[in-house]
C-alpha positions in Angstrom: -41.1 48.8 -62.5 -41.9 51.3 -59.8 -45.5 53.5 -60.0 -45.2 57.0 -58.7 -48.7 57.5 -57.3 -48.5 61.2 -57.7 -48.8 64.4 -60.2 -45.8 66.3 -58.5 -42.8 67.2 -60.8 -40.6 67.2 -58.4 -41.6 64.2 -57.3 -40.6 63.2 -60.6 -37.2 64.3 -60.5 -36.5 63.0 -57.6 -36.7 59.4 -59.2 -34.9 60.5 -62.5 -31.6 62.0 -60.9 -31.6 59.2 -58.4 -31.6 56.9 -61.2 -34.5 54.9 -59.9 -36.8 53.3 -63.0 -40.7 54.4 -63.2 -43.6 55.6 -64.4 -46.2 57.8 -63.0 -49.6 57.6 -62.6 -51.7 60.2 -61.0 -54.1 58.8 -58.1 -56.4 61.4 -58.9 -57.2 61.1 -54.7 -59.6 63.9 -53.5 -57.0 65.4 -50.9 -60.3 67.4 -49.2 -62.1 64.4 -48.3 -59.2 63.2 -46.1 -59.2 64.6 -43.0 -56.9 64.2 -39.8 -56.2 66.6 -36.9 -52.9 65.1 -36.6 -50.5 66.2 -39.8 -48.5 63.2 -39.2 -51.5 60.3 -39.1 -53.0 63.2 -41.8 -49.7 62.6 -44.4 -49.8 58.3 -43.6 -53.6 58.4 -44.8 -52.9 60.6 -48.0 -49.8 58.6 -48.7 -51.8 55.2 -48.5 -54.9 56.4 -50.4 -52.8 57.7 -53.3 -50.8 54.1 -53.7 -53.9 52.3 -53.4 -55.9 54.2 -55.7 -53.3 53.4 -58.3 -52.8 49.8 -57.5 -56.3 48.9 -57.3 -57.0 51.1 -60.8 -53.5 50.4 -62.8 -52.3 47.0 -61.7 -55.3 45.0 -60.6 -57.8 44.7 -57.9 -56.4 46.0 -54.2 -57.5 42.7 -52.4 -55.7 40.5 -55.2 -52.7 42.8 -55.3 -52.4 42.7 -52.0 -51.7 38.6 -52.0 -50.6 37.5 -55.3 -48.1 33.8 -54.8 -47.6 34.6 -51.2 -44.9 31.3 -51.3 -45.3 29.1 -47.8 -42.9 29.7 -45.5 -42.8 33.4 -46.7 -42.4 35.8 -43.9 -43.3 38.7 -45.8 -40.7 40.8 -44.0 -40.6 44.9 -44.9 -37.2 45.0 -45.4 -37.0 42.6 -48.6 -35.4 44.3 -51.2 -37.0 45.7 -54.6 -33.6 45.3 -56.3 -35.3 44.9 -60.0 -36.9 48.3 -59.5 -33.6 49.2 -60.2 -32.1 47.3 -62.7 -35.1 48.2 -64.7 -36.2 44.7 -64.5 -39.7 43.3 -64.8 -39.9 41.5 -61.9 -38.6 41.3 -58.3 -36.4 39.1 -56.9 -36.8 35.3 -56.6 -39.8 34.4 -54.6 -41.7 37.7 -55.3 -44.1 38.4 -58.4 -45.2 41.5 -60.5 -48.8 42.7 -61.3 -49.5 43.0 -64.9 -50.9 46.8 -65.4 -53.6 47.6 -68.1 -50.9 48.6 -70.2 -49.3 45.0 -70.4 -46.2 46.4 -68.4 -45.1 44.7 -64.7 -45.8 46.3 -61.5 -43.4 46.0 -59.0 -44.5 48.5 -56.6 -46.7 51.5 -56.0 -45.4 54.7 -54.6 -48.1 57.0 -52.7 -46.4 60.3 -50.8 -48.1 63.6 -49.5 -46.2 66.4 -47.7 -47.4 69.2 -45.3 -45.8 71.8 -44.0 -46.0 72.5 -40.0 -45.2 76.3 -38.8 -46.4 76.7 -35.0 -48.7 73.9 -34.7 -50.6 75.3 -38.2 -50.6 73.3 -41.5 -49.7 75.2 -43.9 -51.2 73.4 -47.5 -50.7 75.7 -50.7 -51.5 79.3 -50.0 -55.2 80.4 -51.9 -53.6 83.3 -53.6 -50.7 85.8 -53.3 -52.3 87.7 -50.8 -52.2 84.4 -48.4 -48.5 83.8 -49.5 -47.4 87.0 -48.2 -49.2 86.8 -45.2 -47.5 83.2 -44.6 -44.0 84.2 -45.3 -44.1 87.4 -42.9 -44.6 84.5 -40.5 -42.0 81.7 -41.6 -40.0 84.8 -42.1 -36.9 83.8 -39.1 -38.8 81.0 -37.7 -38.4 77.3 -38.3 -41.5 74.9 -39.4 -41.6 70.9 -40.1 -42.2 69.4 -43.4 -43.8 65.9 -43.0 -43.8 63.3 -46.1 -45.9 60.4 -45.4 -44.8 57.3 -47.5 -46.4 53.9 -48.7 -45.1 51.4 -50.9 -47.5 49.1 -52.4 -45.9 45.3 -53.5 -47.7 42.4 -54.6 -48.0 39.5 -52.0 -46.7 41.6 -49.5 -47.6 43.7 -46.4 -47.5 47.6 -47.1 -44.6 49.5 -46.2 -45.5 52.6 -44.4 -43.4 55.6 -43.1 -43.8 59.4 -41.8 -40.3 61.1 -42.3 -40.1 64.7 -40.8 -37.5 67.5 -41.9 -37.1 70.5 -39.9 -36.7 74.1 -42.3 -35.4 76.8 -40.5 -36.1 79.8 -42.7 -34.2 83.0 -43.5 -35.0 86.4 -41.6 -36.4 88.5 -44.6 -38.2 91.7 -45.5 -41.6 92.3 -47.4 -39.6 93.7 -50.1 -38.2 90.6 -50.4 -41.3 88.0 -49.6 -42.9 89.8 -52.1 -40.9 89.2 -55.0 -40.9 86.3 -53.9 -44.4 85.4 -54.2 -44.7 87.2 -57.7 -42.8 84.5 -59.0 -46.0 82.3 -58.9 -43.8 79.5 -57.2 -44.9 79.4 -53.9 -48.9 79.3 -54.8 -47.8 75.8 -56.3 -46.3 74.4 -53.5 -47.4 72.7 -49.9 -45.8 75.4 -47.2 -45.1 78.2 -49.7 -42.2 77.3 -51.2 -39.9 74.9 -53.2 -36.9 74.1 -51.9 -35.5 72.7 -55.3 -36.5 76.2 -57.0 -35.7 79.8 -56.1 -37.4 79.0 -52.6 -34.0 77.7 -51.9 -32.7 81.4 -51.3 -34.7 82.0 -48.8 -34.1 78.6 -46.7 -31.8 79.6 -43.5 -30.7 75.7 -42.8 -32.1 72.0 -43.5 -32.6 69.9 -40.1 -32.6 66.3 -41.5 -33.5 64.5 -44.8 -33.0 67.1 -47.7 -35.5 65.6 -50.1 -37.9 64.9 -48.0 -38.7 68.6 -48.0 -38.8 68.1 -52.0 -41.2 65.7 -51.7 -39.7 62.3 -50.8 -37.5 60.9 -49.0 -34.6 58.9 -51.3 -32.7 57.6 -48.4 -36.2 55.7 -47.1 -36.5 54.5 -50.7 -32.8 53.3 -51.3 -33.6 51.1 -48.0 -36.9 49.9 -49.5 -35.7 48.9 -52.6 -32.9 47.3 -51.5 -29.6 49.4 -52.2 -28.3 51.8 -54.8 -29.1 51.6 -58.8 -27.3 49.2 -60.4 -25.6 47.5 -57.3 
C-alpha cells in the first residue's frame, strides 16, 4: 500500500482517478523551517522531508526503513517496479518487503511532494489574503510562470527515488473585473501560485507546457514509471 505524505485534496484525487491504492497520512512538516534560494533544490527538500517524516513516524524508524532484507546480490536499482501498489497487494514484488505501520497495515512506499509556483524568477507560495491574490494575478495576467513538483518515494530496503518535474503555465490575458471574481471565490488563497488548475482556475489557464498533473500537484506519468506500469497490468 502506497502512503501519500501530504494533506492536499487534490493530491488525493489524483491517486483515486488514477486508480492507484493508498492511504494518506499528513507529515505535518513545518514548510517555513525549510529554506532554499533555489525553488527546484527548495521542492526536492520539502518533497523528502514530508516522506520521511511519515516513514520514520507511520512505518517504523527511518534508518531501519531505509534497509529492511536488503537480499545479497541486490542492486537496489530505482527503476524496480512497485507493481503490488497497484494490485492492492500487501507487499512488493519478490525480493522486496513491506514495513508494518502502527496500524498493523503494510507499507510499501511513502509518497512526499511539494509544488511552487515560478512567475519571473519570484516564488509565488499561497497568496496572504485577497488583496495579495489580486495583486498576483494582475501580474500572471498574459504571462507564463513554472510550476515545480518535487517528488520522493520512500521503499523499504531501497535507495530513495527522487525527482523535480517542471510544467510550464502560460496564463490567459484578463481584466481586474475578471481577477477579481476570481479571487472572491476563496480558491486561489488555498492554493501554491494562486490558482487550481483542477477547479475554476482552469478558465483562466491560456495553455499547459508539459505534464498536466504535475501542475495539480503530482506528476502520474513519474509515478506510473515508479511503480512499475498501469493498475491492474
Amino acid at each position: 500500500m502506497l502512503l501519500l505524505a501530504s494533506a492536499s485534496p487534490a493530491r488525493r484525487r489524483l491517486l483515486e482517478q488514477a486508480g492507484i491504492p493508498h492511504r494518506v497520512r499528513v507529515s505535518g512538516v513545518d514548510e517555513e523551517a525549510i529554506r532554499d534560494s533555489d525553488p527546484l533544490r527548495l521542492v526536492q527538500r520539502l518533497a523528502e522531508a514530508k516522506a520521511e517524516a511519515v516513514a520514520e513516524a507511520v512505518c517504523t524508524p527511518l534508518t531501519t526503513w531505509r534497509s529492511l532484507l536488503e537480499e545479497p546480490g541486490d542492486t537496489g536499482a530505482d527503476s524496480a517496479p512497485l507493481s503490488s501498489a497497484f494490485a492492492g497487494g500487501a507487499t512488493m514484488e519478490s525480493g522486496s518487503v513491506a514495513a508494518r505501520s502502527s496500524d498493523g497495515q503494510d507499507c510499501d512506499a511513502v509518497l512526499g511532494c511539494d509544488s511552487l509556483l515560478v512567475f519571473e524568477g519570484e516564488v509565488f507560495g499561497k497568496p496572504a489574503d485577497p488583496a495579495e491574490a489580486v495583486a498576483r494575478w494582475q501580474r500572471m495576467s498574459g504571462g507564463r510562470a513554472e510550476l515545480h513538483t518535487g517528488h520522493c518515494l520512500l521503499r523499504p530496503g531501497r535507495e530513495p527515488l527522487l525527482a523535480t518535474v517542471t510544467t510550464g503555465v502560460v496564463f490567459a490575458a484578463v481584466d481586474r473585473a475578471t481577477i477579481e471574481a476570481y479571487v472572491a471565490t476563496g480558491e486561489p488563497l488555498a492554493c501554491a501560485g494562486g490558482f487550481a488548475l483542477e477547479g475554476r482556475g482552469s478558465l483562466l489557464v491560456e495553455r499547459i507546457e508539459g505534464c498536466c498533473s504535475n501542475v495539480i500537484g503530482l506528476s502520474l506519468p513519474l509515478l506510473r514509471r515508479w511503480l512499475g506500469g498501469f493498475p491492474g497490468s
